[in-house]
N, C-alpha and C positions, 0 to 999 in steps of 0.2 A: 504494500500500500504506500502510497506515493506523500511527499507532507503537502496538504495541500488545506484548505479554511475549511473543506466540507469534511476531509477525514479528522482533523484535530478536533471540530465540533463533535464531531460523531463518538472519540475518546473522552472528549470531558463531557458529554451527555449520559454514555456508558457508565463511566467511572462514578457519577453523581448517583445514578439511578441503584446499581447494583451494591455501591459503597452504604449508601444513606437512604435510597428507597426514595430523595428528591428526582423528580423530574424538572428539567430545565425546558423552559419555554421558546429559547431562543435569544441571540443576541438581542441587547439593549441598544436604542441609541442615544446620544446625549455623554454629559460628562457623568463621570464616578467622582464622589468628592470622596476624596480621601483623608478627611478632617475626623476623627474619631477612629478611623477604620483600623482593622487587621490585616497584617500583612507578613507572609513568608512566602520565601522564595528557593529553590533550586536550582544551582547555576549547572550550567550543561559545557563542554567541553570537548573537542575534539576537531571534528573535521566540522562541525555548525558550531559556533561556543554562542551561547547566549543564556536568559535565564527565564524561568518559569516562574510567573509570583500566582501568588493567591489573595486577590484584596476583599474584604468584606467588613460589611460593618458589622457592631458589637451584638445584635440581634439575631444576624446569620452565625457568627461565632459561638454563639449560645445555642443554638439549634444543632449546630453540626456536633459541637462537643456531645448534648444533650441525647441526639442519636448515639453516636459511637459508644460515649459510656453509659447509656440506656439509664438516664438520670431524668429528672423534672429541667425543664428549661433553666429554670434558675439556680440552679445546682450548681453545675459547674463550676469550676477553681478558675485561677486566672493559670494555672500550671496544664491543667486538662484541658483551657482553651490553647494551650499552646502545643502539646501533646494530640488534638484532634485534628489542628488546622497542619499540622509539619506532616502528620498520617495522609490525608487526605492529599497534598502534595506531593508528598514521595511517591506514594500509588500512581497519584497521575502522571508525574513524571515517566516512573517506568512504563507505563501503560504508552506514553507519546514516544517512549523510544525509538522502539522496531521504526519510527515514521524517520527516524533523522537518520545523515548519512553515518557512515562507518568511519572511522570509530567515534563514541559516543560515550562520555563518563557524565553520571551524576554524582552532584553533591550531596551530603544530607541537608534535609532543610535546615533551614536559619532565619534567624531573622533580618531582615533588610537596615531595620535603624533598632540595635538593639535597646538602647537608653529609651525609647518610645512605651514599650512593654510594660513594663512597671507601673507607668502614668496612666493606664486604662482605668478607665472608674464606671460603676455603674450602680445605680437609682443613688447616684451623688456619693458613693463611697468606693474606696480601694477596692479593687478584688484583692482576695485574700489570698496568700500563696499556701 
């Protein structure tokens, strides 16, 4: 399979549905504000180097965790939102592999701005580690 927008859609629709049992409705248009939001990322390297992020706001970050560790939405840690969101990316990542050329290394996920992490808050307080 060739990397192309309909095969990488088709990986991270797969990946969502089967990971989390979410169905993705399709690209958005418009901006993403990334003013609160979550984000990790997997840099890719080889013969394409580039990197994969995953941005979301603090809502989807609580859903996904809340899935994965089959918790109540509000549950989740700020260490399990970071534990759900690097799972879901690494997957994805391997999952887009086979798409890129040869050879091909992932990283493990990380985070993008790691001093950001900390400073999440949510219904006005810290998450708690």
């Amino acid at each position: 399979m060739a990397f192309t927008e309909v095969a990488f859609s088709r990986i991270i629709y797969e990946t969502w549905r089967t990971v989390l049992g979410f169905q993705i409705e399709g690209p958005v248009t418009g901006e993403f504000s990334a003013a609160g939001a979550f984000a990790i990322c997997v840099k890719i390297a080889g013969a394409w180097d580039g990197e994969l992020r995953l941005h979301c706001s603090p809502q989807l970050a609580q859903s996904i965790a809340a899935t994965i560790f089959q918790v109540e939405t509000e549950s989740p840690r700020s260490e399990e939102l970071l534990d759900a969101l690097s799972e879901l990316t690494d997957i994805t990542g391997v999952n887009l592999k086979p798409l890129l050329p040869y050879p091909a290394t992932l990283s493990l996920p990380s985070l993008p701005d790691q001093a950001d992490w900390g400073k999440r808050r949510r219904n006005g307080k810290s998450f708690a580690p």
